[in-house]
Wavefront OBJ file of the C-alpha trace (Angstrom):
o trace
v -16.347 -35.347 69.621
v -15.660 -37.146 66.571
v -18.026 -34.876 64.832
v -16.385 -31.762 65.879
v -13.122 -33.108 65.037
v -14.165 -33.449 61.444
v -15.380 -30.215 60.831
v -11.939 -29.190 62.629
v -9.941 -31.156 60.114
v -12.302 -30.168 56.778
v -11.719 -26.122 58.048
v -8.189 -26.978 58.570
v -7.650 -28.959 54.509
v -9.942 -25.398 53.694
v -7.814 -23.143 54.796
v -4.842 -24.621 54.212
v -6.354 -24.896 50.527
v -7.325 -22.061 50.198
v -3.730 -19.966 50.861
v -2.205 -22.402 48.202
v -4.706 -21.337 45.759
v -3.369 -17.552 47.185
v 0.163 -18.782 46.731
v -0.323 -19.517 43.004
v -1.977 -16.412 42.426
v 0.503 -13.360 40.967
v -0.892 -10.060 41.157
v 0.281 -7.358 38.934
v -1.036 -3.323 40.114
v -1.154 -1.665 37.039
v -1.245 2.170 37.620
v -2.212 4.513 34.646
v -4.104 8.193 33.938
v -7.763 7.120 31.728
v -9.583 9.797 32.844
v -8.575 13.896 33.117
v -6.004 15.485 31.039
v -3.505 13.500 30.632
v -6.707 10.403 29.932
v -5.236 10.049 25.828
v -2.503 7.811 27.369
v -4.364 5.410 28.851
v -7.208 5.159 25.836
v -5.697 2.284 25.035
v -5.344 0.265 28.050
v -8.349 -2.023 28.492
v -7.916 -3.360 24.720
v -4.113 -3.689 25.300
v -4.972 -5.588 28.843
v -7.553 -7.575 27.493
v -5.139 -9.020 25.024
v -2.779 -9.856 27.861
v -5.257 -11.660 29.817
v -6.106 -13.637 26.995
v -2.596 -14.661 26.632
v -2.483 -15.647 30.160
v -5.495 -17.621 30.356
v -3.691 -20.791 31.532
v -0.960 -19.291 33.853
v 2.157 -18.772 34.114
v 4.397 -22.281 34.667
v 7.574 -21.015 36.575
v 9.852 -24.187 38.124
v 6.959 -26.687 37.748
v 3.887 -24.707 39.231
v 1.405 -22.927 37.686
v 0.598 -19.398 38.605
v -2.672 -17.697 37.375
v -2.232 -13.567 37.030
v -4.366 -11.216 38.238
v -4.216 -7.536 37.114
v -5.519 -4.613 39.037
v -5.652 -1.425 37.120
v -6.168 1.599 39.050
v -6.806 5.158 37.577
v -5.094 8.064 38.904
v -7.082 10.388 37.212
v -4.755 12.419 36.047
v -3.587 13.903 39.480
v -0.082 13.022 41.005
v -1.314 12.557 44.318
v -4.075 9.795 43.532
v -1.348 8.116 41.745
v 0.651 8.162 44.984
v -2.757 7.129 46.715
v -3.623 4.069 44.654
v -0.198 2.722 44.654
v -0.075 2.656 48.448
v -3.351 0.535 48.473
v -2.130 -1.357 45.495
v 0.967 -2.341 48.091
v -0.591 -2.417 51.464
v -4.251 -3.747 50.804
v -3.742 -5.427 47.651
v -0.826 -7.417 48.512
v 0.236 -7.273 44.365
v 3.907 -8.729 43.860
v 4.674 -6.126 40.917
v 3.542 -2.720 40.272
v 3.726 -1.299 36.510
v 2.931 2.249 35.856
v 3.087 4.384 32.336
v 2.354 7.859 31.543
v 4.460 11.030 31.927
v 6.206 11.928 35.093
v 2.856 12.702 36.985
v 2.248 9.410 37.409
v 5.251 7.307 37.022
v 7.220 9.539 39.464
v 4.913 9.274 42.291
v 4.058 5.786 41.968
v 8.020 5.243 41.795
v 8.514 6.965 45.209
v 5.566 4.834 46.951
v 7.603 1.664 45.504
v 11.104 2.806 47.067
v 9.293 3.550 49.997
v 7.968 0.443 50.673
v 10.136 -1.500 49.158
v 7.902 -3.291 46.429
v 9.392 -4.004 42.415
v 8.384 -1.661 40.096
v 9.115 -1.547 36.347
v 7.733 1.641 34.723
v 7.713 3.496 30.817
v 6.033 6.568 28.695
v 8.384 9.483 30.671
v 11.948 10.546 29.317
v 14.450 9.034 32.124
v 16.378 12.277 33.107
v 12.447 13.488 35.258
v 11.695 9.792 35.963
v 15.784 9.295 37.188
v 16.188 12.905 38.692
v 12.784 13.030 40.760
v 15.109 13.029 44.048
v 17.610 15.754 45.189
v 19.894 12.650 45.986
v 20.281 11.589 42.054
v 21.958 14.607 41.613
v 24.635 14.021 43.826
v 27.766 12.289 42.144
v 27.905 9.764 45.287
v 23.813 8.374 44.275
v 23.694 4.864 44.013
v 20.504 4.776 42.212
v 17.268 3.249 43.309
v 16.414 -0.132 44.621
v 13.066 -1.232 44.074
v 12.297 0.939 40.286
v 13.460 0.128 37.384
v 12.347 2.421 34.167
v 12.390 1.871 30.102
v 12.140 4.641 27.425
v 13.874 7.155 25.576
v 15.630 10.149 27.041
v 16.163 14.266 26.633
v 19.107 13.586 24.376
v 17.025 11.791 22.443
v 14.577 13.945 21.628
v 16.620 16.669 21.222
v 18.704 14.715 18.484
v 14.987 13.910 16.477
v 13.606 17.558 16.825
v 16.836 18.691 15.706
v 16.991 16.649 12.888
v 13.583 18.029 11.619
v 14.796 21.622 12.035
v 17.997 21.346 10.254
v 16.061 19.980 6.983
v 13.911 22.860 6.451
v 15.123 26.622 5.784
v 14.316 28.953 9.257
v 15.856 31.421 11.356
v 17.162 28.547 13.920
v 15.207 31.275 16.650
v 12.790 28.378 19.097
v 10.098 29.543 21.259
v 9.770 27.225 24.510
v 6.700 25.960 25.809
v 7.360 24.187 29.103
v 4.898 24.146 31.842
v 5.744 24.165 35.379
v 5.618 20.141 35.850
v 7.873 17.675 36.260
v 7.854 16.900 32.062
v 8.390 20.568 31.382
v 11.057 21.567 34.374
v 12.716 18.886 33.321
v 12.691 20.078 29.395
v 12.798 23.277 30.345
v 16.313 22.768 32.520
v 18.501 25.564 31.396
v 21.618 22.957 32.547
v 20.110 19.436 31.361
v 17.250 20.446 29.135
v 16.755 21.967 25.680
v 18.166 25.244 26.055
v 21.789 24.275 26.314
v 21.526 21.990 23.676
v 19.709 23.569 21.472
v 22.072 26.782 21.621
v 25.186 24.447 21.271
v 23.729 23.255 18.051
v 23.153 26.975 16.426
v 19.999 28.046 17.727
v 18.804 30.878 19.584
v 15.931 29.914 22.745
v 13.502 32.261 23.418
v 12.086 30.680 26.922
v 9.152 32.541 28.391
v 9.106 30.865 31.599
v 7.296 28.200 32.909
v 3.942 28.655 32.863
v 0.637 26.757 34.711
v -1.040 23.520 32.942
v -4.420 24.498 31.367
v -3.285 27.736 30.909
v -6.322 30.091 29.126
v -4.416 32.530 28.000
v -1.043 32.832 25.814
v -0.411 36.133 24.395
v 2.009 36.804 26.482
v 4.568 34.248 25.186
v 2.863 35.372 22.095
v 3.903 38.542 21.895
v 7.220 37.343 23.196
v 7.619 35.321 20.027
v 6.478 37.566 17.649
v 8.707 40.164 18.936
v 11.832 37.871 18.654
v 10.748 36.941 15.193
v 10.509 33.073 16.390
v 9.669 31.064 13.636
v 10.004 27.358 15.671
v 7.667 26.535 18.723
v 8.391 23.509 20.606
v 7.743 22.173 24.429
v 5.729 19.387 26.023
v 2.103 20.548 26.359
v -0.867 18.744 28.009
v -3.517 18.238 25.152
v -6.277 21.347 26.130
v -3.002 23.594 26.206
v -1.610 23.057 22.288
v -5.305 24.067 21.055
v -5.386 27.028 23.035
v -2.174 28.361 22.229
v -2.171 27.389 18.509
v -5.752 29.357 17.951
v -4.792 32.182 19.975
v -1.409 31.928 17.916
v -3.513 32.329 14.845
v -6.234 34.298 15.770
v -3.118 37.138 16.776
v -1.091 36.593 13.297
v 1.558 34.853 14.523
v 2.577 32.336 12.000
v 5.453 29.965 13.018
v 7.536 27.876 10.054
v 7.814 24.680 12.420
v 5.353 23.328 15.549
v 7.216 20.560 17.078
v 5.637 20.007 20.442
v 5.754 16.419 22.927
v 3.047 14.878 24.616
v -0.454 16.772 23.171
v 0.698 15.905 19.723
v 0.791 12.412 19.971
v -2.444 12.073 19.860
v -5.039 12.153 16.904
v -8.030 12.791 18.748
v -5.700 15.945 19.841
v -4.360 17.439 16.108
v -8.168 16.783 14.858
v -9.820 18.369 17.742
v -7.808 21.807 16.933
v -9.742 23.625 14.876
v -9.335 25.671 11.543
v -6.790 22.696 10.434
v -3.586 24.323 12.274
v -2.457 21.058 13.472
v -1.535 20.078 10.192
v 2.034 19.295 9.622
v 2.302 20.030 13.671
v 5.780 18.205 14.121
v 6.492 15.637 17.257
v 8.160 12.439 18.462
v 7.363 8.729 17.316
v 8.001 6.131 20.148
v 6.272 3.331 18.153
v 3.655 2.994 15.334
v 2.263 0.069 13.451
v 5.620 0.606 11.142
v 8.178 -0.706 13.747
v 9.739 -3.727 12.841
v 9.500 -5.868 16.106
v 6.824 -8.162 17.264
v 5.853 -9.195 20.919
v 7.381 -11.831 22.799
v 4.651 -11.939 24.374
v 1.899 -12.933 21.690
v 4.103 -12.884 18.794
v 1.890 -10.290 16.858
v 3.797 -7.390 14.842
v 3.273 -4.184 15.342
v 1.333 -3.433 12.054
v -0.894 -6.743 13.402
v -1.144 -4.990 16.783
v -2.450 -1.714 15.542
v -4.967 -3.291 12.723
v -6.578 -4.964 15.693
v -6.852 -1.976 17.618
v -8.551 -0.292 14.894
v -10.337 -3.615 14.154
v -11.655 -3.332 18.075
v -12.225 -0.384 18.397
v -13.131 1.662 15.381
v -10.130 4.052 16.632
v -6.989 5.415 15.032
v -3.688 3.761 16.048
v -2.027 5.719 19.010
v 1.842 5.284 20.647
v 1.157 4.484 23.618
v -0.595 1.103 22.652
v 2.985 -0.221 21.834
v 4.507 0.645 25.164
v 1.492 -0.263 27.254
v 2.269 -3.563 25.264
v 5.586 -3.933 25.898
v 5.475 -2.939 29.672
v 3.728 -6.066 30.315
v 5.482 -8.417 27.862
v 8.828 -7.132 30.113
v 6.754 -8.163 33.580
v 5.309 -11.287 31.902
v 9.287 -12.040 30.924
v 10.727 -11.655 34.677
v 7.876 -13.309 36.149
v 8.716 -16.622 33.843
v 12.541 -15.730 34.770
v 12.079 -15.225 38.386
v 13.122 -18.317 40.945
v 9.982 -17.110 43.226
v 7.932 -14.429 41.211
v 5.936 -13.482 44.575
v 9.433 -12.778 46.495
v 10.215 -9.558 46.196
v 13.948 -10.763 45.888
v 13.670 -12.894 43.245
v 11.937 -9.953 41.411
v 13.901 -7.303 41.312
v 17.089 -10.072 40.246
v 14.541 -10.956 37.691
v 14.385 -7.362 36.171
v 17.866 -6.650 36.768
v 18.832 -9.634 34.578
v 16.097 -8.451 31.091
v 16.991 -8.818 28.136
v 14.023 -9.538 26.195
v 12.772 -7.724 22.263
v 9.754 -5.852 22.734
v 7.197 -4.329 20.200
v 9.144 -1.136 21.083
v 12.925 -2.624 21.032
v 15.315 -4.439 23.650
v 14.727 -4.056 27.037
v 17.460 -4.706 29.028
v 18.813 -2.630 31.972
v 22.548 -1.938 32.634
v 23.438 -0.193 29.354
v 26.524 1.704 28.974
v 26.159 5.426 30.286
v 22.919 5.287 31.658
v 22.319 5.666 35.505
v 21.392 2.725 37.273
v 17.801 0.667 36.878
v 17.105 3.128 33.642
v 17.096 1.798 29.547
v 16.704 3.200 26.368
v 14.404 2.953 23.457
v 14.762 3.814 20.051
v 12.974 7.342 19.350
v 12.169 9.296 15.776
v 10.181 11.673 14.046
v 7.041 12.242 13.072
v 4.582 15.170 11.469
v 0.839 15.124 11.254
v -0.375 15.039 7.672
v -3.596 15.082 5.812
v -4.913 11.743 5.454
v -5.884 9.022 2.676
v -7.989 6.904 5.897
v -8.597 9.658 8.880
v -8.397 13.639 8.849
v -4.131 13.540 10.027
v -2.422 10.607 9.548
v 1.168 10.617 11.440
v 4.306 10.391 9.455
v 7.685 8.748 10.186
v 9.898 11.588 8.586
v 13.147 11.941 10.118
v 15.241 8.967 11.598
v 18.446 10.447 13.271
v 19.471 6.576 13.792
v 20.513 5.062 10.475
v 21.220 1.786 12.293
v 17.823 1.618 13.423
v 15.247 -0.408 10.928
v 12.172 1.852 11.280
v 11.613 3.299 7.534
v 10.484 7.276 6.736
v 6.628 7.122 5.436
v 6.774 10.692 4.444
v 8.643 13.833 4.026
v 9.005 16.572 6.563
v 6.404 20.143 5.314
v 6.657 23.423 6.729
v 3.747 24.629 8.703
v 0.985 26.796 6.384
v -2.183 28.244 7.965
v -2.729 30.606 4.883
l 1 2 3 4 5 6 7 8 9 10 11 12 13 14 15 16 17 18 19 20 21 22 23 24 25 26 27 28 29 30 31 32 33 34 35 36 37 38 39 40 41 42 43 44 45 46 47 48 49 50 51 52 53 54 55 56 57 58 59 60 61 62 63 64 65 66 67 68 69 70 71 72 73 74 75 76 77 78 79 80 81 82 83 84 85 86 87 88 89 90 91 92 93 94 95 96 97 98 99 100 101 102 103 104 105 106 107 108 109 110 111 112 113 114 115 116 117 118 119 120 121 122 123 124 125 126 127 128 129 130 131 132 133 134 135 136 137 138 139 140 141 142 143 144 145 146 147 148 149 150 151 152 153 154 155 156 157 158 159 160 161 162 163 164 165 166 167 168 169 170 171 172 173 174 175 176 177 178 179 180 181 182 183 184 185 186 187 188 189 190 191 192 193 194 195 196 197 198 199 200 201 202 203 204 205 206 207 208 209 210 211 212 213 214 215 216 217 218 219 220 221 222 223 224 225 226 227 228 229 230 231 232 233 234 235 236 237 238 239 240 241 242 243 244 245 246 247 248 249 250 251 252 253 254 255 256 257 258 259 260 261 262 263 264 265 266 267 268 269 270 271 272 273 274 275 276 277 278 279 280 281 282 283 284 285 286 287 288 289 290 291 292 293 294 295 296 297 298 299 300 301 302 303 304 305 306 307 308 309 310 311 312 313 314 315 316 317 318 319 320 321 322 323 324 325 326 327 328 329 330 331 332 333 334 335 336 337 338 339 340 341 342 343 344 345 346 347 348 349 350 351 352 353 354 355 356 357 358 359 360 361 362 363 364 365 366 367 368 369 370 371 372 373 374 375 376 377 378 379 380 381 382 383 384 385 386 387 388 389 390 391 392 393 394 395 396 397 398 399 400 401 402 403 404 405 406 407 408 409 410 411 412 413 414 415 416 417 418 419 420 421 422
């Protein structure tokens, strides 16, 4: 009897062990594409985590008790509806307190709408607000009171807009734009003849000539093409997964039509991307800048610069610097920061009063929701503009050449060129 009580009393101090050691665990679902098309945003992601576990080796102390983190990363492949998939599991099997997701509406949207559904904190970056903010019918009423659960960081349309603009007006063309935006939620939302480019761009003297949306991994463009050439287009711009920009700009080529200005989102971020294209035509191909090594923030996280960040990245890899290594970065220094903030950072309450309450300085800028004219749970970063350009180090190096911000501290490292395949 005595026995049996013991080994009643030693499972008992086990178990009851065992779910504190549970209770001091935090476990962050990190949701991201590294493999399939859209696999060039999350390149980066096991150096960038790696870093962040170092930093967290001894816990986090929040109120007198140590919590270790634990981060689950989960691949969505590239496809909207694993995204949707792995967040569920993330949620229901998992158990994680906070879910973090990055990378283009494909994958931040769906992993969003899991969140709201079941009710779990989500912070997420790397998609323009307006197709992050505007993936439900309801945020378009007047009466929306935003979401509850999701809370989003980066730049917006206007934003972009303003940059590509920018570059435009400082070299001599027509003003006539060619739009390439696929039928997803990046390029509906681009493509939004009320919201998007077209109105803008027309109310700032140019003349859009919009094809239509057309299918990712498309094979064939002389259609738009011959739309172009025919309207004597002498800017292209849109937001193109990677395979797409190659296609079109050698069939572009290959069928004599020779735009002034390529300015395109999303495939031209990437290095890998402008060297891959062959015959050199992504040279001085034109696109946005959310961060390089030339920002002048460091992490609040590690305390590391940018420039310090991306010469270890190169140092770890062997790789060229690419954006989304700052904003990978800077989504988890903004978790790590409400976690420390957070009364209970495994309540779900305490959370989300957490995030509401940011205000922390990133590798990327401020983060801190409630800004002036933005919907609800949605912040800005700063945004400017960039051109691929031969290179002293790799093939194309990219350029900061137009900053629409003069307030903003991120200096020009080169000056804007036309587009020349001759």
């Amino acid at each position: 009897m005595l026995k049996r009580f013991f080994v009643l009393a030693v499972v008992v101090l086990m178990s009851t062990t065992l779910v504190q050691a549970q209770e001091n665990v935090i476990r962050i679902g990190y949701v991201t594409p590294q493999t399939g098309p859209l696999a060039a945003f999350g390149a980066a992601d096991a150096f960038i985590i790696e870093g962040v576990e170092a930093a967290l080796a001894e816990g986090i102390e929040i109120d007198g008790t140590t919590y270790s983190v634990e981060i689950l990363v989960r691949d969505t492949q590239s496809d909207p509806n694993r995204a949707a998939e792995v967040a569920a599991d993330l949620i229901l099997v998992d158990g994680v307190d906070l879910i973090l997701v990055a990378s283009t509406p494909e994958t931040t949207n769906p992993v969003s709408d899991q969140c709201e559904a079941f009710q779990q904190p989500c912070i997420s970056t790397m998609s323009p607000w307006q197709p992050w903010y505007f993936r439900s019918a309801e945020a378009l009423e007047p009466d929306f009171a935003g979401y509850e659960y999701t809370y989003h960081f980066f730049w917006g349309l206007e934003d972009i807009i303003n940059v590509f603009i920018t570059m435009w007006d400082s070299q001599d063309t027509n003003k006539v734009v060619g739009g390439l935006w696929p039928n997803d939620g990046d390029g509906l939302a681009w493509g939004d003849a009320e919201l998007g480019f077209p109105p803008a761009l027309e109310a700032a003297g140019y003349t859009v000539i919009d094809p239509g949306r057309y299918e990712n991994l498309k094979d064939d463009f002389s259609a738009e093409i011959a739309l172009f050439r025919e309207n004597d287009v002498q800017i292209i711009t849109g937001v193109m997964l990677p395979p797409d920009l190659g296609t079109f700009l050698t069939q572009a080529s290959q069928q004599g039509f020779n735009p002034r200005m390529v300015t395109v989102g999303k495939a031209a971020l990437f290095p890998a991307v402008i060297e891959s294209i062959s015959d050199g035509l992504g040279n001085n191909v034109t696109t946005e800048i959310w961060w390089s090594p030339s920002h002048p923030w460091q992490s609040s996280l590690t305390g590391v610069t940018s420039a310090e960040l991306g010469a270890a990245y190169t140092e770890a890899t062997g790789n060229q610097v690419t954006q989304p290594i700052g904003y990978v970065h800077a989504l988890f220094e903004v978790a790590v920061d409400v976690l420390r903030t957070s009364s209970d950072p495994t309540d779900p309450s305490a959370l989300l009063e957490s995030i509401a309450d940011t205000d922390v300085q990133t590798l990327v800028g401020r983060v801190a929701w409630g800004q002036e004219g933005l919907p609800p749970h949605v912040t800005k970063t700063p945004l400017v503009g960039g051109q691929w350009q031969v290179g002293e180090t790799y093939p194309y190096e990219l350029q900061i050449v137009a900053n629409p911000n003069e307030d903003l501290e991120i200096p020009l490292t080169g000056e804007l060129n036309l587009v020349d395949w001759n």
